[in-house]
C-alpha positions as CSV (number, residue, x, y, z in Angstrom):
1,X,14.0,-21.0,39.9
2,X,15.2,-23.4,37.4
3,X,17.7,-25.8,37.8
4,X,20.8,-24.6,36.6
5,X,22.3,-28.3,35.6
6,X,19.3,-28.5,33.9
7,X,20.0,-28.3,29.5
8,X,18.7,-25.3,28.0
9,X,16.9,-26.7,24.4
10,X,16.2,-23.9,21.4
11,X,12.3,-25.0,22.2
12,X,13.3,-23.6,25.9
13,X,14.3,-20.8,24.6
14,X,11.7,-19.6,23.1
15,X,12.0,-21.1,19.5
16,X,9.6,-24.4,18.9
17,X,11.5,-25.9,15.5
18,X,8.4,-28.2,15.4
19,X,5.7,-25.3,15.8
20,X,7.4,-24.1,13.1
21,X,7.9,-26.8,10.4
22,X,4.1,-28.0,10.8
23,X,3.5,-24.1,10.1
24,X,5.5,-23.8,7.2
25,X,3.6,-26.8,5.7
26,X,0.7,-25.9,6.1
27,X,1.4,-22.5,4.4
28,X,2.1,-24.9,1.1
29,X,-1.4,-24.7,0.1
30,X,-2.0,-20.9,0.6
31,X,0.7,-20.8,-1.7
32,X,-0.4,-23.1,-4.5
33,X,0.0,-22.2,-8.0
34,X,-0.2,-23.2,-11.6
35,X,1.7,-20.1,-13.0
36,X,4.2,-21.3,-15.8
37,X,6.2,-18.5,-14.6
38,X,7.0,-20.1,-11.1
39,X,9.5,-23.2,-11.8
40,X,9.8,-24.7,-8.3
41,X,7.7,-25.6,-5.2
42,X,7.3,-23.8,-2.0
43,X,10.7,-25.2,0.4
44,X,13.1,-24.6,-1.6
45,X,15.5,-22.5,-0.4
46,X,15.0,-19.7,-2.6
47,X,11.6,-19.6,-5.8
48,X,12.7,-19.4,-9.2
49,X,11.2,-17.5,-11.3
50,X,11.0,-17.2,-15.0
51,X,12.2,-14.2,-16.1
52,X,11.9,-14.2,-20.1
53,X,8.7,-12.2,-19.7
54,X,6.9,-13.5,-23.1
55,X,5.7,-10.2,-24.6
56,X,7.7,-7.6,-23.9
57,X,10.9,-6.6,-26.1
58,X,13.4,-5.1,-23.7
59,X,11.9,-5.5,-20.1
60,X,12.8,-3.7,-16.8
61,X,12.1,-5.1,-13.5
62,X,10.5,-3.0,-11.3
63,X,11.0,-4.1,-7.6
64,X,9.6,-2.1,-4.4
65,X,9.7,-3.3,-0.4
66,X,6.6,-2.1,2.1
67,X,5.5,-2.4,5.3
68,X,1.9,-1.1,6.7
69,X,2.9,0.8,9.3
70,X,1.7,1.0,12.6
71,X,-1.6,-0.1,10.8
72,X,-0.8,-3.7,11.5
73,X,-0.8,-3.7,15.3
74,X,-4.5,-1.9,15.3
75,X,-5.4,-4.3,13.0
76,X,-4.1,-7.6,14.7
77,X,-5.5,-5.9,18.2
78,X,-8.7,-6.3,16.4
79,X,-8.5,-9.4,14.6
80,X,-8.2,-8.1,11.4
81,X,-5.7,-10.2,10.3
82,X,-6.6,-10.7,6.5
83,X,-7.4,-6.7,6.2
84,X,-4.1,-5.6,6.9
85,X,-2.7,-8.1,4.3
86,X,-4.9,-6.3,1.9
87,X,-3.0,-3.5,2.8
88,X,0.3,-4.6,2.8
89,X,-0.6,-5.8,-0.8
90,X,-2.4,-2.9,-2.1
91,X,-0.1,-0.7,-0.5
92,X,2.9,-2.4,-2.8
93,X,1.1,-2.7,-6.3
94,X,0.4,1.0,-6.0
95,X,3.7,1.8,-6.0
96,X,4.6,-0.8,-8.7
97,X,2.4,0.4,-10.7
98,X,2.4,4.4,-10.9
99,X,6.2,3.2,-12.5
100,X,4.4,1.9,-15.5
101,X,4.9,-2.0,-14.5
102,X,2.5,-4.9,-14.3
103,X,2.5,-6.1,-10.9
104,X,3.9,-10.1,-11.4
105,X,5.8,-12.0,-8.1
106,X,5.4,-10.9,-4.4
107,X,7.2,-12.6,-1.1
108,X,6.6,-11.7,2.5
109,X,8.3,-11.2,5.6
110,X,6.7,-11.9,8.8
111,X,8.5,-11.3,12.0
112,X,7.2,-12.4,15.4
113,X,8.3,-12.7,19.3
114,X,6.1,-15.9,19.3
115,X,5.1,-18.0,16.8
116,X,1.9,-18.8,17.0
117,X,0.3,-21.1,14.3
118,X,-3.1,-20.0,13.4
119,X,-2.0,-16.7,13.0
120,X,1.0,-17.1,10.7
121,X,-0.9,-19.2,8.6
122,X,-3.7,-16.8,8.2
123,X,-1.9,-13.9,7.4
124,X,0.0,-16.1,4.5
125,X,-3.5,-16.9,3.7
126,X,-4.3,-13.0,4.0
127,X,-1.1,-12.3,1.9
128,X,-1.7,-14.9,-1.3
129,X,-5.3,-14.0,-1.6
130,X,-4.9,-10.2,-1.9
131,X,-2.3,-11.3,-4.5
132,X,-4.6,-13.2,-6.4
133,X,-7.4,-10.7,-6.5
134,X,-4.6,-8.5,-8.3
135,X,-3.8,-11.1,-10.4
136,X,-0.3,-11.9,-8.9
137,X,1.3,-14.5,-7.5
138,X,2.8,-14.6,-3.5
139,X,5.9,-17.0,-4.3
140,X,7.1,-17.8,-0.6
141,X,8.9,-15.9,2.0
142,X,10.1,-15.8,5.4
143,X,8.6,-16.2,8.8
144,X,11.0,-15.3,11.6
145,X,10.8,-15.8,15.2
146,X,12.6,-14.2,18.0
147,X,11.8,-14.3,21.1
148,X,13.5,-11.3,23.3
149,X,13.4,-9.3,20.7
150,X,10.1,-9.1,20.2
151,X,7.2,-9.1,22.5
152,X,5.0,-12.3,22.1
153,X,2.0,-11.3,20.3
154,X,3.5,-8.9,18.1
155,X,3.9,-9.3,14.3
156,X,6.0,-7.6,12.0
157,X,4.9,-7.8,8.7
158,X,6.8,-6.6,5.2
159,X,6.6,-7.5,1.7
160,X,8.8,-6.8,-1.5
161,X,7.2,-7.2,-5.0
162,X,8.6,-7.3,-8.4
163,X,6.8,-5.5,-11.5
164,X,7.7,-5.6,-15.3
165,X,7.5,-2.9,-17.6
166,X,8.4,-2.3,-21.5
167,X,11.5,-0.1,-21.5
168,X,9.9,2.2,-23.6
169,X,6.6,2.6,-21.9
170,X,8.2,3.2,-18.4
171,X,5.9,5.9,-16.4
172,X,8.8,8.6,-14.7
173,X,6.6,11.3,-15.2
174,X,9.3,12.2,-18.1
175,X,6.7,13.0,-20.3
176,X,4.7,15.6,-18.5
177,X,4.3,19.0,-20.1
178,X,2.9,22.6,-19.5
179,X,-0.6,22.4,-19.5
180,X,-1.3,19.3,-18.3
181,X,-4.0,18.7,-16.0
182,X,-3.7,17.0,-12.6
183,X,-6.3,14.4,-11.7
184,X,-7.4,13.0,-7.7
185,X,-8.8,9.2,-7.8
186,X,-10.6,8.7,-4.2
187,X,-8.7,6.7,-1.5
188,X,-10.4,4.7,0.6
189,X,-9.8,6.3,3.8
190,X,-6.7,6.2,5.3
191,X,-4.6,3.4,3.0
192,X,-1.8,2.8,5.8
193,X,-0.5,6.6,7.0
194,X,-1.1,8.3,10.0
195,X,-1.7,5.5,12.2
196,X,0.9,6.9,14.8
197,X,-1.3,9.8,15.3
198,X,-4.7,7.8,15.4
199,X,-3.0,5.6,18.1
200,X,-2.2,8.7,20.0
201,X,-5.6,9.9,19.8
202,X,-7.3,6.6,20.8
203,X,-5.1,6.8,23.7
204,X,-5.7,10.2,25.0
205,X,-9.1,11.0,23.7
206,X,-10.9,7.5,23.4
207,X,-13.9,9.2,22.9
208,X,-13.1,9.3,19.6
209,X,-13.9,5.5,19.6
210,X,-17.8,6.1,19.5
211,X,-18.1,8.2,16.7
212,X,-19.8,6.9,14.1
213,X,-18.5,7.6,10.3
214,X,-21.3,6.9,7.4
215,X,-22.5,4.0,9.4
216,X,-19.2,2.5,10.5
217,X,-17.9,2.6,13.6
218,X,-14.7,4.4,14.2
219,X,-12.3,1.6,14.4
220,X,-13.9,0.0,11.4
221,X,-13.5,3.2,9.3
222,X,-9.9,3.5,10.2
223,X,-9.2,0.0,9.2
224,X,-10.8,0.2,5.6
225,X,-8.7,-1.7,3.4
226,X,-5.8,0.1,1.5
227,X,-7.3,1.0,-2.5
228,X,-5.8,-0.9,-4.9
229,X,-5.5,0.8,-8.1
230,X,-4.0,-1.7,-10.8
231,X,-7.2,-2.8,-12.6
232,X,-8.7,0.8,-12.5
233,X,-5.6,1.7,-14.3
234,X,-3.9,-0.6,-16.1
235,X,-5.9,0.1,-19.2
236,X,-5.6,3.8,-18.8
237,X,-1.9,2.9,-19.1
238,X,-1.3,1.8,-22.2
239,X,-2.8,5.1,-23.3
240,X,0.2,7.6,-24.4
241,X,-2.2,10.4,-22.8
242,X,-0.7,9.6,-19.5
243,X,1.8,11.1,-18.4
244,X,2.3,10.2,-15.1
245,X,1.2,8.6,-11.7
246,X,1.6,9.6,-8.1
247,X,0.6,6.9,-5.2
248,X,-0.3,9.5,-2.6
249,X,1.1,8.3,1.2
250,X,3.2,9.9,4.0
251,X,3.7,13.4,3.1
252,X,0.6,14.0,1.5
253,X,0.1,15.3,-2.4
254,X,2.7,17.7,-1.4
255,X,5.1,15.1,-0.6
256,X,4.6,12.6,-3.6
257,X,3.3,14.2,-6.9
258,X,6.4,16.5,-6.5
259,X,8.8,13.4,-6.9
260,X,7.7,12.4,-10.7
261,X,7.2,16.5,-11.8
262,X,10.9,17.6,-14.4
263,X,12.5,20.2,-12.5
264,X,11.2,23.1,-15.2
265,X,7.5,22.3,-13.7
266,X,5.7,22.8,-11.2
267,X,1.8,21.3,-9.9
268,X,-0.3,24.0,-9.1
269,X,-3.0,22.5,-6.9
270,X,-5.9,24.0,-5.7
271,X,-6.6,22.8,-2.2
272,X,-10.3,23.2,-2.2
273,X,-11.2,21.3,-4.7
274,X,-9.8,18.2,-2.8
275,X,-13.0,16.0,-1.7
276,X,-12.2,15.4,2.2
277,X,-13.3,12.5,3.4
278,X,-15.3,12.1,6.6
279,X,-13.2,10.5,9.0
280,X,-10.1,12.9,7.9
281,X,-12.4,15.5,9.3
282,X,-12.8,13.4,12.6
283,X,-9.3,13.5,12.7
284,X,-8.8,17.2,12.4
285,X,-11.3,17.5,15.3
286,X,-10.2,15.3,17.8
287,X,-6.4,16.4,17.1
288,X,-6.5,19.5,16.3
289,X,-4.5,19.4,13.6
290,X,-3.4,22.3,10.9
291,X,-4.1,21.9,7.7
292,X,-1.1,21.8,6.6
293,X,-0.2,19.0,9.1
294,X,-3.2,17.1,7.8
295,X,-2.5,17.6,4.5
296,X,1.2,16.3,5.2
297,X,0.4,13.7,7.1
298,X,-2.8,12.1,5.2
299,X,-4.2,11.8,1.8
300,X,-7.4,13.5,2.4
301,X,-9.1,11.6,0.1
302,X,-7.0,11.7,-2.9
303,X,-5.4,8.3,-2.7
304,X,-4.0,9.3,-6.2
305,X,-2.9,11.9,-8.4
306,X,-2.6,11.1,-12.4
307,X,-1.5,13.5,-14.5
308,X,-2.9,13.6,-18.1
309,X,-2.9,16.0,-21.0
310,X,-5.9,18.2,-21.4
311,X,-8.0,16.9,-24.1
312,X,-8.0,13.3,-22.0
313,X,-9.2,14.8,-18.4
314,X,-12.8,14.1,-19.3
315,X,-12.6,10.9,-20.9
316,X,-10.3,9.6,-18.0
317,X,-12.9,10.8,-15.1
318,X,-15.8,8.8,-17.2
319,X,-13.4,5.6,-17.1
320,X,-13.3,5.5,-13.7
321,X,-16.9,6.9,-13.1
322,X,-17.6,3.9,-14.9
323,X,-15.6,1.8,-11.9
324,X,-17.7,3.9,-9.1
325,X,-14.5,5.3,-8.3
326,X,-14.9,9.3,-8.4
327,X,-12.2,11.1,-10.2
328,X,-12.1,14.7,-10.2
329,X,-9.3,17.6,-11.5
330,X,-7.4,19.3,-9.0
331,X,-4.5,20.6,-10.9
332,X,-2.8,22.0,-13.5
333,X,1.2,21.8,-14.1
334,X,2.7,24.9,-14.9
335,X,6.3,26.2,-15.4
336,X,8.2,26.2,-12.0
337,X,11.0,24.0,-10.3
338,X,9.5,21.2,-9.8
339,X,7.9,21.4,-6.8
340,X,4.2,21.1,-6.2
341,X,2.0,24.5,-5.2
342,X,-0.7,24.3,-2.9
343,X,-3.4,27.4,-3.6
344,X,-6.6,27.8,-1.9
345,X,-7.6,26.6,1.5
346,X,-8.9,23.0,2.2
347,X,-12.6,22.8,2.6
348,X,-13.6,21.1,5.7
C-alpha cells in the first residue's frame, strides 16, 4: 500500500515530463527541413507555414484528417511500426489528391497510455519519411500521453494533411459526362479497411495465420503497405481528360465512386471484371462472407476508380502499365441518379 502522506508527483502518476522533453527533442531531426515554405523550427507552439503558394492564381486549400484504423494495433503487435506510418500517409494523400490538390504540409497525432521513447520516435521517424517519399513535408504535431485512459502499450495514431489546388482545376467529379468510362488502378491489398473483421478471424479461426498468399505469410500480406497514388497520377491530372477520382476505402466502390458521380448519372459497374486479389479471397473463405459484404467492406483489388472520357481509356491504362501498376476498365457512367450500379457477379 502506499503511504498516503506520501506526495503524489505528475511522474507518479503516470506522466514522466522528462521522458517526454528528451522525446520531443529527439524528434527535431526526423523533422528536419529545408523547405522555404516552412518559416519556423520544430517547438514552436504552432508551424507557420507559407501560404502564398508561388504558382497558382487563385488557390484552395485542401485539408483532410485520417486515422488507420484498427490496422495500427496489428501492426505495432508486430513491430511494424514504420509500415503503418506508410499507411497513415498513403492513406491521407489519396484522399488529397482524388480533389485535384498537390499534397504539400502534414502533422500527426499520436496518442498513448505510456510513453515510451523508442517507439514515439520511430513512428515520427515512420511519419516524416513516408512524407518525403511523396514529396511532402511532416511539419510537427502532437504526442499525447494519458495514462488511465489508455492501456500502456497502445498507440493511437492520426494525421491531418493540407493539399493545394488551382481553383479552376479542382477535381469534384463536376465534369463527368454520359459516356465516360470508369477505370480500376490495383490496391495493394487491403490499404487500411476491414481490419475489425481480420482481427475477428485471427481470433476465432487462427488457422487462417498459416496460409500462405504468393509467398507471404498471412500476417505479412495483411499488413502490405497502403498504395500511394500521387506520382502515378499527378501527371494524369493536369490532363482535362479526367474527370474524376475515387479513393476506394470503407464501403467499397459502391460506397465511394458514388460520392463524386452529378445526381443525373449513374456508374454502371460490371462486378466481374474486378481483378480480386488473393488474400480477399482468403478472406471470403475463412469468413464466409457475401459478396456483397465483401464488396462493402473491402476494395477487392481496385484501390481506385478514375473516371475518364472514352477516347483517353487506352492511353491512361498504358501510363500506368508503364508504372507496373495494372489498370483495367470496369465501367461506364450512364444516365441515372447518381448512384453507382453493380451488374454481374464477382469472380472469385
Amino acid at each position: 500500500m502506499p503511504d498516503p502522506s506520501s506526495p503524489i508527483s505528475y511522474k507518479s502518476a503516470g506522466v514522466d515530463i522528462d521522458n517526454a522533453d528528451a522525446t520531443k527533442k529527439a524528434m527535431a531531426t526526423s523533422l528536419e527541413t529545408k523547405s522555404p515554405l516552412v518559416l519556423n523550427a520544430f517547438g514552436a507552439f504552432a508551424s507557420l507555414l507559407d501560404g502564398s503558394f508561388k504558382g497558382y492564381k487563385e488557390p484552395v486549400l485542401v485539408c483532410k484528417t485520417e486515422e488507420p484504423g484498427s490496422k495500427q494495433l496489428i501492426a505495432f503487435q508486430h513491430d511494424k511500426i514504420e509500415s503503418v506510418c506508410e499507411d497513415l500517409i498513403n492513406h491521407l494523400i489519396n484522399d488529397i489528391i482524388v480533389m485535384g490538390a498537390t499534397p504539400v504540409f502534414f502533422q500527426d497525432c499520436i496518442i498513448c497510455g505510456k510513453l515510451e521513447s523508442d517507439k514515439v520516435k520511430r513512428i515520427v521517424k515512420g511519419m516524416a519519411d513516408a512524407c518525403r517519399a511523396q514529396d511532402c513535408i511532416l511539419t510537427g504535431g502532437e504526442t499525447s500521453e494519458q495514462p488511465g485512459v489508455i492501456p500502456a502499450g497502445t498507440y493511437i495514431l492520426t494525421s491531418s494533411g493540407i493539399g493545394v489546388a488551382e481553383k479552376s482545376k479542382v477535381i469534384d467529379g463536376s465534369a463527368i459526362k454520359k459516356g465516360d468510362r470508369v477505370l480500376a488502378v490495383a490496391s495493394s491489398g487491403l490499404h487500411t479497411n476491414g481490419y475489425t473483421l481480420v482481427r475477428k478471424l485471427m481470433e476465432a479461426k487462427p488457422e487462417i495465420l498459416k496460409e500462405t498468399i504468393d509467398g507471404k505469410s498471412f500476417i505479412d500480406t495483411v499488413l502490405i503497405p497502403h498504395r500511394c497514388y500521387w506520382k502515378p497520377l499527378k501527371d494524369l491530372m493536369k490532363q482535362p481528360s479526367l474527370h474524376g477520382m475515387a479513393h476506394i476505402t470503407g464501403g467499397g466502390i459502391e460506397g465511394n465512386l458514388n460520392r463524386i458521380l452529378p445526381k443525373n448519372l449513374d456508374a454502371s459497374i460490371d462486378a466481374s471484371a474486378i481483378k480480386i486479389l488473393p488474400i480477399f479471397k482468403v478472406i471470403k473463405k475463412y469468413s464466409g462472407s457475401t459478396d456483397v459484404d465483401m464488396r462493402r467492406t473491402y476494395n477487392l483489388g481496385a484501390g481506385m476508380t478514375i473516371v475518364v472520357s472514352a477516347d483517353a481509356v487506352a492511353e491512361t491504362i498504358r501510363h500506368f502499365e508503364s508504372l507496373k501498376i495494372d489498370t483495367y476498365a470496369i465501367g461506364e457512367i450512364v444516365d441515372g441518379n447518381g448512384e453507382v450500379e453493380m451488374k454481374g457477379k464477382l469472380k472469385w
